[in-house]
N, C-alpha and C positions, 0 to 999 in steps of 0.2 A: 825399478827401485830408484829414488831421489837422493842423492849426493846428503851427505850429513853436515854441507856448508854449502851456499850460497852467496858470490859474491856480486853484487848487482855494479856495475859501472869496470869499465877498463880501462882507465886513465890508470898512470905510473903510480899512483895510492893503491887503487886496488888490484892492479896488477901484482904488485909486490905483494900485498895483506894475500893473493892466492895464493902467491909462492910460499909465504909463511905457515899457511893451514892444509898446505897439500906434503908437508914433509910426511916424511912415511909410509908414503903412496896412500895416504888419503885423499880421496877424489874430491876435489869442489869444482862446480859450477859457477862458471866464469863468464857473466853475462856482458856484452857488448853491442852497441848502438849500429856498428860499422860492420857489416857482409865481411867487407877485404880485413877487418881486422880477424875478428870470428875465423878466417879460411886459414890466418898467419898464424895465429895461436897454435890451432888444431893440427898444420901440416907443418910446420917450422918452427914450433916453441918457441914463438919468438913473438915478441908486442913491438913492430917497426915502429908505431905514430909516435906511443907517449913512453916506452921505458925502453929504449933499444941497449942493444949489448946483453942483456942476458938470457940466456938459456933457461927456458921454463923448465918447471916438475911434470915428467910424464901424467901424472893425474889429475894436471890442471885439463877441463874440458868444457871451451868457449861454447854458447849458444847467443843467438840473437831472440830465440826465444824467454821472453821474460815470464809465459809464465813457468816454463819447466824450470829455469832459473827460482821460480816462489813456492816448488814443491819440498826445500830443502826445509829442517826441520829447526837452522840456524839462518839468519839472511844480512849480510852483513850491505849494508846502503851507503855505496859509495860515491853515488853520482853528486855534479856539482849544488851547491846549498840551495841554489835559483830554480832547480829542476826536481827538488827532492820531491814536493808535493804532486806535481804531473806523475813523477816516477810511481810513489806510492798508489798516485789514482790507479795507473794503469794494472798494478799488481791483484790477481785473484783474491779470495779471503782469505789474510793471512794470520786469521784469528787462533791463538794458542802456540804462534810462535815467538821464536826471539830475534826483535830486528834491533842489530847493533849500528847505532847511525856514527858513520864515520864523517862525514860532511861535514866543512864548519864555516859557518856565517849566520846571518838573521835572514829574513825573505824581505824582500824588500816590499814594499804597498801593508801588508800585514804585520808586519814588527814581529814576527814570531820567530823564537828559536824552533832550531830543528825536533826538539822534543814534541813542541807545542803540535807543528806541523803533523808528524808523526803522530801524538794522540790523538787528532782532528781527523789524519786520512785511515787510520788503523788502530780503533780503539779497542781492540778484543787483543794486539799483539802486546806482549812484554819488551819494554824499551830499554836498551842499554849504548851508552856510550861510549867509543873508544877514542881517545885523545892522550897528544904526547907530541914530544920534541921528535919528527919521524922525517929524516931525508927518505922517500921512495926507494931510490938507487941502495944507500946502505940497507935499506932490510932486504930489499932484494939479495943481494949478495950475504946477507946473515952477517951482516956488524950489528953488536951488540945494542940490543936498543929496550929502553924502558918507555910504559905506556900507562896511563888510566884505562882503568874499565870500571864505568860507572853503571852499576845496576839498578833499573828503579825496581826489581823484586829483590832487593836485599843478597843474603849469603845465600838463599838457595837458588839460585838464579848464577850467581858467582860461582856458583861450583857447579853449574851445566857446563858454565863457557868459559870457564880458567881452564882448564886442562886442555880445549879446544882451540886457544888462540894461544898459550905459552910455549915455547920452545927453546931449544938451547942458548937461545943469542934473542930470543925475546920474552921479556917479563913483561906482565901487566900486573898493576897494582890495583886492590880494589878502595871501591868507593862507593856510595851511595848516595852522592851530591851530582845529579843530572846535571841541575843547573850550572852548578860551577865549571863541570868537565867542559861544557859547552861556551860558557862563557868566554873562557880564557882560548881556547879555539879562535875564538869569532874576533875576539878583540887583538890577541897578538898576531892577527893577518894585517890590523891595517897600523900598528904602531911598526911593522917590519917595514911598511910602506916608506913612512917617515924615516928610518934609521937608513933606510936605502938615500934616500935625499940627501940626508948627513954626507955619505960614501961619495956620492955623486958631485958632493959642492967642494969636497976636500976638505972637512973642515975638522976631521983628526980623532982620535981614539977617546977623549975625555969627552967631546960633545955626543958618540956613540954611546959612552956609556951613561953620562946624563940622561940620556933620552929614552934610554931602558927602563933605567933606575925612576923616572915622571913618568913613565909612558905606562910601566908597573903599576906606580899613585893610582894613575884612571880604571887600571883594568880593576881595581883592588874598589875604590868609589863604587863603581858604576855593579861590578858584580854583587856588593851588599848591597845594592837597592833591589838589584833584581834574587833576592834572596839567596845567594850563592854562600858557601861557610869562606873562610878567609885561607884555612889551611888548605882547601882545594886551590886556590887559586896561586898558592904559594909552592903548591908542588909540583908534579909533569905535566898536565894538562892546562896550568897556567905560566908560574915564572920560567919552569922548564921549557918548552914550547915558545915563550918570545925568547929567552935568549938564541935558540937556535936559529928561528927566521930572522933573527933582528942580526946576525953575524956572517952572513954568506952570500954569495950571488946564487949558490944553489935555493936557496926559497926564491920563489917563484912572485912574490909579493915585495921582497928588498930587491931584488936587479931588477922590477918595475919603478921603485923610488928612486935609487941610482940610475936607470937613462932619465926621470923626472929633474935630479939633481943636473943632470947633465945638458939639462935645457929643449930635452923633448917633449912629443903631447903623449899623453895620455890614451890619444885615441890612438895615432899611429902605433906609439909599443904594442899597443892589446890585439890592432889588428893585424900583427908578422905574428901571432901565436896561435899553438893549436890547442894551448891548455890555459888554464882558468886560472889568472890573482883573482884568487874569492876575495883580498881586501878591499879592490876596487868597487866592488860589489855591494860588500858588508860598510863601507866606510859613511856613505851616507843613511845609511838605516839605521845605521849605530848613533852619529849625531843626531838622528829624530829620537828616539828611542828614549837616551841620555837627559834632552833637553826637556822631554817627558815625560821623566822622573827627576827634573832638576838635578843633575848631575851633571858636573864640569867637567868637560874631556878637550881641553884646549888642542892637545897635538891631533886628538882626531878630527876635529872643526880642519884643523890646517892643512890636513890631509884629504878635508873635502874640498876646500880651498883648490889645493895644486891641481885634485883632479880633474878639476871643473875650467878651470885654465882662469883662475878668478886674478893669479896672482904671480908674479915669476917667484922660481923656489927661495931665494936669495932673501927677498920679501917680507916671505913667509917666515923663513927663521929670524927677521931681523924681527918682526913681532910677536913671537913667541920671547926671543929674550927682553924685549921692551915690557913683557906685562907686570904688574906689580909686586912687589918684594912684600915675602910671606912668607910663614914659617914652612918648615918643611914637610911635617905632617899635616892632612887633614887640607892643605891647599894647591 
């Protein structure tokens, strides 16, 4: 008999999303790329690479098999945003289930969100998306945390997978704006880039929060072109969600801006790591994308800028405040 959750990918995201939907000894299947991780989970409750420190739920239970992993009746897609479509090919027919795409970025060469990807690799499956302000480590440990769950089948689809992913210390909120959940995802990975840069040059708490407050402007532009509603992107899965990457060394996307502030490359940060800033990823997709639908994302140009080693970071902010004086809506 097949697990009544399936979580595909075992980085510290979905590690912890296990932990979440395995309380009450509910069993999910917890799919993993790595033999030595798969052996760790299974005999030591323990994730060493990507979440160390905590103690798994007895009924979490690792496989390297993906398809036993894709017999589960929910499948929650947690692999990186670059790998999502490989992942999906590889998956059996998983037509008449529900794949909640946890991923957030654009694919890079295709311009596509992960929904798009998702309809294209698995078009017989129900898509839903889960997005929100989410340190790994705190859900892990069951601090309080709120979430989007965007259903493209509506409230009855919401009501399969409300009761399946909420728990004492976590809420999800519905929605039914794909787009937007995804958006804001995709874009507050690479504005957290920039606010890390801020961190990194020293340049103090009010140019932080400027940077939120404009870096907001783009996500808010660029998601009405790409149909997105506004009040999605003003809730968890958009403004909620940059504020928290845009505030911490714990996102994985600002302590990459911050060693950028601090005068390193790009390429060195990324290669000391064993997990993925999807912004460095999503940042130049997103200015194709953007420039594509004519829409202005000046911080994220600048942030294609650093990563590219076009420019020292210093540079960069001096022409960001150099550019023209304009109202504050709408520019």
């Amino acid at each position: 008999m097949s697990a009544a959750v399936a979580v595909v990918g075992a980085g510290a995201w979905g590690t912890a999303l296990a932990q979440v939907l395995a309380r009450d000894g509910r069993e999910v299947v917890l799919w993993a790329r790595e033999a030595e991780l798969v052996g760790a989970i299974n005999d030591d409750r323990r994730n060493p690479l990507f979440l160390p420190g905590i103690e798994l739920a007895p009924s979490i239970r690792a496989t390297g098999d993906l398809a036993e992993a894709a017999t589960a009746p929910v499948i929650l897609l947690v692999t990186p945003a670059q790998h999502l479509s490989a992942t999906i090919a590889a998956l059996p027919d998983v037509a008449g289930r529900d794949l909640v795409l946890c991923a957030k970025g654009i694919e890079a060469g295709t311009l596509r969100l992960m929904g798009e990807v998702a309809r294209d690799g698995a078009p017989g499956a129900a898509l839903a998306v889960l997005s929100g302000p989410t340190f790994a480590a705190e859900v892990a440990t069951g601090l309080p945390t709120a979430v989007t769950l965007a259903c493209s089948g509506g409230e009855k689809q919401w009501d399969r997978l409300a009761p399946l992913v909420a728990g004492p210390a976590f809420r999800p909120y519905y929605s039914d704006d794909i787009v937007g959940a995804e958006i804001g995802g995709a874009v507050k990975n690479v504005l957290a880039i920039a606010c890390g840069v801020v961190d990194g040059l020293q340049l103090g708490q009010n140019a932080r929060a400027a940077l939120i407050s404009r870096g907001f402007a783009e996500m808010l532009r660029f998601g009405l072109a790409m149909g997105a509603r506004a009040e999605t992107l003003a809730g968890l899965s958009g403004l909620g969600d940059l504020v928290l990457t845009c505030s911490s060394v714990a996102s994985r996307n600002y302590s990459l801006g911050k060693a950028l502030g601090e005068g390193q490359s790009a390429d060195a940060v990324l290669a000391a790591r064993n997990s993925v800033a999807e912004g460095a990823h999503t940042a130049p997709v997103l200015a194709s994308l953007a420039a594509a639908k004519g829409v202005a994302m000046p911080i994220v140009a600048a942030v294609v800028t650093l990563l590219d080693g076009g420019a020292p970071a210093r540079e960069v902010v001096a022409w960001l405040l150099a550019r023209p004086l304009r109202a504050e809506q709408g520019g």
